[in-house]
N, C-alpha and C positions, 0 to 999 in steps of 0.2 A: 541424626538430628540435624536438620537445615539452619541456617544461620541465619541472622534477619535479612541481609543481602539475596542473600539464597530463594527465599522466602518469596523476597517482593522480583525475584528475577523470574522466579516460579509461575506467580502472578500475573507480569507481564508477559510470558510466553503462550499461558491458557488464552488471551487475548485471539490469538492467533489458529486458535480450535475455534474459538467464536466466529472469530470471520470465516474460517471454515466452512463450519456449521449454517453459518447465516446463508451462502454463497448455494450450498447445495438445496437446504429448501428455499430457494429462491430461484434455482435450476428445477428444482423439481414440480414448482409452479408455472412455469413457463415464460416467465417472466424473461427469460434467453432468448433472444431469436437471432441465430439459432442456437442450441441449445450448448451449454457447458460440455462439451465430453469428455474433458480431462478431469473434471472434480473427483469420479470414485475413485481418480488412480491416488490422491493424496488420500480420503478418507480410508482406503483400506492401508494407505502406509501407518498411519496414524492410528489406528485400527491394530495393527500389529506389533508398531515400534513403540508408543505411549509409552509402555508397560516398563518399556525398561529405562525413561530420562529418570534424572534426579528429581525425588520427593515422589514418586510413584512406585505403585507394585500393579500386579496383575490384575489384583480386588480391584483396588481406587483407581486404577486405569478405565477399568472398565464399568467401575458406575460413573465415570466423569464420561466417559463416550457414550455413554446409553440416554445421560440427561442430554448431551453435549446436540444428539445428531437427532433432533425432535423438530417439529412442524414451528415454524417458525409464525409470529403474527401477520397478517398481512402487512399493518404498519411496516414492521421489519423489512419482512420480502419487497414493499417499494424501495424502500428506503435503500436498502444491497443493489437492486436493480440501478436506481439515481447514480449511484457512487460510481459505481461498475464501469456503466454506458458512459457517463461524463468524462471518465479516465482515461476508457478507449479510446472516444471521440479523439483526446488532446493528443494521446499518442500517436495514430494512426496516423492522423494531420502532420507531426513533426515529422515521423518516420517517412512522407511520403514528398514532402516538403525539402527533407535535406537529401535523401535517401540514402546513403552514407555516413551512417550514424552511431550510438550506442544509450541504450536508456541504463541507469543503475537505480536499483530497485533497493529501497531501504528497507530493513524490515522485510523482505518478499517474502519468506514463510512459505506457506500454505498458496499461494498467489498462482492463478495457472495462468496469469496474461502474460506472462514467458512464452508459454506453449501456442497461446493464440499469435501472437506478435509473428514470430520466427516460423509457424506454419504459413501464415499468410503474406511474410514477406521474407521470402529466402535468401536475398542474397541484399549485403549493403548493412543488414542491422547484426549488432552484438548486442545482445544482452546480460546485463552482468545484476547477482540477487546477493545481498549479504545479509544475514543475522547471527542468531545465537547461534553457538555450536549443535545444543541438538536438534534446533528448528533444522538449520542444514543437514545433520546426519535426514532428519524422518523426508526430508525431501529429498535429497538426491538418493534413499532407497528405494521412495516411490519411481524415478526418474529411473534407476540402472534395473531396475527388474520390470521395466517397461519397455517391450519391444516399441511403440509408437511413439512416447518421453524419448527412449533415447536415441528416434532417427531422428525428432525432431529436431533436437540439440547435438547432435549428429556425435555424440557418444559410440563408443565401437567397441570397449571392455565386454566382457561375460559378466555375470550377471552375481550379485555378491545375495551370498545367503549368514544372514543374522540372526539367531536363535537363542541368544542368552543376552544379558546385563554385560558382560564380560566384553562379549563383541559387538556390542551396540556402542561401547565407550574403548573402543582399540582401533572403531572405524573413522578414519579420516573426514573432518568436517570440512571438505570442500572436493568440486567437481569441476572442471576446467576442459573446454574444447575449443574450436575454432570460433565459434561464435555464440558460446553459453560459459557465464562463470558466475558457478556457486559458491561464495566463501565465506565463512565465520569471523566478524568482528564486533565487538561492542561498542557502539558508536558513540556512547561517553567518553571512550579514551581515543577518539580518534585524532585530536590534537599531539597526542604521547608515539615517540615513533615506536614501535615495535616489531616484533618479525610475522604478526599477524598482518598489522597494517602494510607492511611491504608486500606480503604475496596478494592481497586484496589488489593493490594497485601496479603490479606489476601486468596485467592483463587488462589494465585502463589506456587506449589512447589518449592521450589529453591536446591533442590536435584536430580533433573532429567534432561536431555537434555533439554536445551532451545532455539528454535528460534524465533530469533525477526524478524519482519517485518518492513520496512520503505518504504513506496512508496510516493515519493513526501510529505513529510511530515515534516523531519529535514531541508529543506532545504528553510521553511518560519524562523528558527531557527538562531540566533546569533550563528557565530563558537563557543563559548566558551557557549553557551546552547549544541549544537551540542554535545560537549566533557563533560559535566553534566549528559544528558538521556544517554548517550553510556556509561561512566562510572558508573553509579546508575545502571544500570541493570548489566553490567560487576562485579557489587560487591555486588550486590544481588543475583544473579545464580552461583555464581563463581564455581561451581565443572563443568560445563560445558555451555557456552550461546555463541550462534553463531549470528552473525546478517547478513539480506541481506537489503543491502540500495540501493534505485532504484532514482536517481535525474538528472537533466538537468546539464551540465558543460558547461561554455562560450569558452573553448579555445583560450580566447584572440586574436579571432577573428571578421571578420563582420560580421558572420552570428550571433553568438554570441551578439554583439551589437546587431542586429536587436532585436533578441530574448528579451534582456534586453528594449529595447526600450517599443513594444508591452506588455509586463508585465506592464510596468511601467504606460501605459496608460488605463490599467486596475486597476491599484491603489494595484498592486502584485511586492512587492519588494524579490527577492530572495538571502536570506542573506548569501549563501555559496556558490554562482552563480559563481563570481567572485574569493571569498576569495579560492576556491580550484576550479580551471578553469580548471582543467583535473588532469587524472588517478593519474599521478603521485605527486601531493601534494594532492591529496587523500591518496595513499598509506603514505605519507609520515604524513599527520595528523593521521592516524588509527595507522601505527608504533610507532610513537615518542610519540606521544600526548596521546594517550589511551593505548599504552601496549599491542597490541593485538599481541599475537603470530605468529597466521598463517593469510593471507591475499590473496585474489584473487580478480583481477581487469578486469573491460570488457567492451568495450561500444558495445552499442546495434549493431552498423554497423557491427561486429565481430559477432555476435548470429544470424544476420539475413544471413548471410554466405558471406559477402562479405571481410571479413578478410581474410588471405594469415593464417591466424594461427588456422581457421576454416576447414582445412585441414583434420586436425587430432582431434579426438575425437565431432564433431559435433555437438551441439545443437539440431539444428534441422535436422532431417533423411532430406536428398536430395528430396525423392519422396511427403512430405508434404509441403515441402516451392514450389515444382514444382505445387504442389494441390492452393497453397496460390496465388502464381501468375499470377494463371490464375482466378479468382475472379472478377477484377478490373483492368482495364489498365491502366498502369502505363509508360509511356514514359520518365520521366526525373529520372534516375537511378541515374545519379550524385546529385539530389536533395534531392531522398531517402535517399543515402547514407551519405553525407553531414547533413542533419535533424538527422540522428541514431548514429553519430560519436558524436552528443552532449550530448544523453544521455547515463547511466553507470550503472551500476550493480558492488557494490563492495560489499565484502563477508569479512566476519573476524569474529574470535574465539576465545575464553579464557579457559583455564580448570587449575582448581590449582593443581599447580606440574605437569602438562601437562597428564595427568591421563587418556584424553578423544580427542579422535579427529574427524571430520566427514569426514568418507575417501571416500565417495561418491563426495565429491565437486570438484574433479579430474575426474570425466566422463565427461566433456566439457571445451571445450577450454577455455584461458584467456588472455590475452594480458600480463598481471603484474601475479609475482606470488612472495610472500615474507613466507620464513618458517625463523623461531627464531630457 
């Protein structure tokens, strides 16, 4: 029997089957160019390992992957395409930008922009992905019994075979190379020192460019957790650490309500849904509240070019979103639109003595923009 912790931990990690799921039909619409080739290797991890985390058996493993890995709406499939490409876009820029780097992925999961990063840029970047323990166990078995995973992340071990419940939970939640580190931490306690939080950051330079990653991830987060992981890394990397946070905002709106409604009857409460319901008490929690110098705000309806501020400097070139919309037809634009205005992309940076800036994050438009 799970415990209510248990429970809503459970909850939070199906998350991450979602994005999954959403990812692959949205590779398998083509919506990639070019296309995802690392996505089957997490779905058959996930595919194989489900069965044995906590609060699953073999049955409910595999009705939850059979609803899990279905054709997604078109709405959906742009919507995973927007996030995706917008995320790249940031990264690529900074990695190319500092070249010397290291991005730390919160939350990474199921995420294969590890494998894209480090394929296409070999040498200079580390990337480092933390979550729950058995998110990391069902990835890094995807990773070690991948011969192409593990030259990527230039892994060199033989290859682990897992077969029962038993050794699903005796297998070590984390993976560590020269420039890939997988590790287990739950990022509510990451204020609390531990011997988790040590081996997490014992493989962190905190003397080089840093970006962090959040997607959907701070915002299962109490605000005042929210403002703990954003300042714990801001004063861990301090000579320079940027972060890009991608979340849902309610607008204090009915669309908004629905959205909150629908979560909630999933048993997903989203703790910053509300308490920052748009751009602007976002800007205004990353200003006041964390310090951060420079700040750029966007919701996704602006990236996807339906902004009047998408004008000038683009997201996405005209000729690929012209490529994108003809995929899938899509009749209710005010729907689209409407859906992408709730979610956001906010940007923010620290460097002590201002020493350090990423002047890349000006080649696309923003709605908010705050310099110190």
């Amino acid at each position: 029997m799970l415990s209510g912790k248990e429970k809503q931990d459970k909850l939070i990690r199906a998350t991450d089957l979602d994005a999954l799921s959403c990812r692959l039909s949205t590779n398998a619409s083509s919506y990639f160019s070019p296309p995802d080739v690392y996505i089957p290797n997490l779905v058959e991890s996930y595919q194989s390992y489900l069965q044995y985390c906590v609060g699953y058996s073999s049955i409910s493993a595999g009705r939850v992957l059979r609803s899990s890995f279905s054709r997604k709406l078109p709405l959906i499939n742009k919507g995973t395409y927007l996030r995706t490409k917008s995320i790249d876009l940031i990264v690529e820029k900074f990695v190319e930008e500092f070249k010397t780097c290291q991005i730390i992925s919160l939350g990474g999961g199921s995420d294969t922009r590890c494998f894209r990063i480090l394929d296409k840029y070999r040498d200079g970047v580390t990337y480092h992905e933390i979550d729950f323990p058995e998110s990391v166990k069902v990835k890094k078995l995807a990773i070690v019994n991948s011969d192409v995973l593990s030259n990527i992340v230039n892994f060199k071990a033989e290859r682990v075979n897992v077969s029962s419940r038993e050794e699903f939970q005796e297998l070590t939640p984390s993976l560590h190379t020269d420039k890939y580190h997988l590790s287990c931490l739950d990022l509510r306690h990451i204020s609390i020192d531990s011997n988790e939080r040590e081996q997490v950051l014992e493989g962190i330079d905190s003397k080089i460019p840093t970006l962090v990653l959040s997607e959907c991830v701070l915002c299962y987060m109490a605000p005042k957790e929210n403002e703990q992981v954003l300042k714990f890394w801001k004063n861990f990397c301090k000579h320079f650490i940027a972060f890009v946070i991608y979340e849902p905002m309610s607008l204090n709106d009915s669309f908004g309500n629905t959205m909150t409604k629908n979560l909630l009857e999933r048993g997903l409460n989203l703790l910053t849904f509300n308490h920052f319901p748009n751009l602007l008490a976002r800007k205004e929690f990353l200003a006041d509240e964390c310090s951060f110098s420079r700040i750029r705000l966007t919701d996704m309806s602006n990236i996807a070019g339906y902004g009047t501020s998408n004008l000038f400097n683009p997201w996405i070139e005209p000729e690929e979103l012209r490529r994108v919309s003809q995929l899938e037809i899509m009749d209710e634009i005010e729907e689209i639109k409407l859906l992408l205005e709730h979610y956001c992309i906010c940007y923010s940076e620290f460097s002590e003595n201002n020493a350090k800036t990423f002047n890349g994050i000006d080649n696309w438009s923003w709605i908010m923009a705050v310099d110190k």
